[in-house]
N, C-alpha and C positions, 0 to 999 in steps of 0.2 A: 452477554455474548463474550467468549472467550478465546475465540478461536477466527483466523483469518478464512472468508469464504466469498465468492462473487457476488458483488449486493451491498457488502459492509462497506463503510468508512472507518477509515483507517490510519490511525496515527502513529510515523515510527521517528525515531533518533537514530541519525547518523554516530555511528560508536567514535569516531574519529572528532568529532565535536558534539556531546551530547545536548549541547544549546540549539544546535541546526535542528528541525524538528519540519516534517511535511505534515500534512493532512489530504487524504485523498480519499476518491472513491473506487475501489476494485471493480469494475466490468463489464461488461457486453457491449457492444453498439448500440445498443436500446439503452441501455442507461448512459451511455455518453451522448445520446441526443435530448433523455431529461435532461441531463445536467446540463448542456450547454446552457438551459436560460439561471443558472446557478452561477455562483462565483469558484465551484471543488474544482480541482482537477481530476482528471478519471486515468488510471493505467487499466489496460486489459490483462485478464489473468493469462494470456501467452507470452507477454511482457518479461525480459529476464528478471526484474521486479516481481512481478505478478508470478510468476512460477517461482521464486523462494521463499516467499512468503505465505502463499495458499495452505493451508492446514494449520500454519504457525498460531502461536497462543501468546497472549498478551506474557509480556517478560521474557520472550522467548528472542534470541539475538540468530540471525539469518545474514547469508552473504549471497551476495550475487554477482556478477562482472557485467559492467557498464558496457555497453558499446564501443567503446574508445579497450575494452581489452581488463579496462582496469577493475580491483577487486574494490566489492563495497560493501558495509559489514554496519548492520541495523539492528535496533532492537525494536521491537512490536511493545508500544506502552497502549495504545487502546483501540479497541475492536467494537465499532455501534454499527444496528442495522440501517440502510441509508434512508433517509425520509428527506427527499425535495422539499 
């Protein structure tokens, strides 16, 4: 899987510090209620996260503006289907 879509986990790099690294799981309220007995974090794909990244492809660098206004610029290193 190559490609950002609701279901996957998701690993990207902060371009401003490529050491800074999240891992998450993209989406729905249904799977943020699996996950909660997991240790991932979940974004929803309505999320200004979650909408610049959705189609994105692993190497592919995306930006988005945080809540606070500020701009935030990622790169997508890997895209697996979620398994609790």
């Amino acid at each position: 899987m190559d490609q950002v879509a609701p279901g996957c986990r998701v690993t990207i790099a902060y371009d401003d510090d490529p050491d800074d690294t999240d891992t998450f799981l993209l989406g729905s309220r249904e799977l943020m209620a699996l996950a909660d007995s997991t240790e991932i974090e979940v974004f929803s794909p309505q999320s200004p996260l979650g909408q610049a990244i959705t189609g994105a492809k692993v190497g592919q660098h995306v930006s988005y503006r945080a809540p606070n206004g500020r701009p935030i610029q990622v790169t997508i290193l890997e895209v697996q289907p979620y398994r609790s």
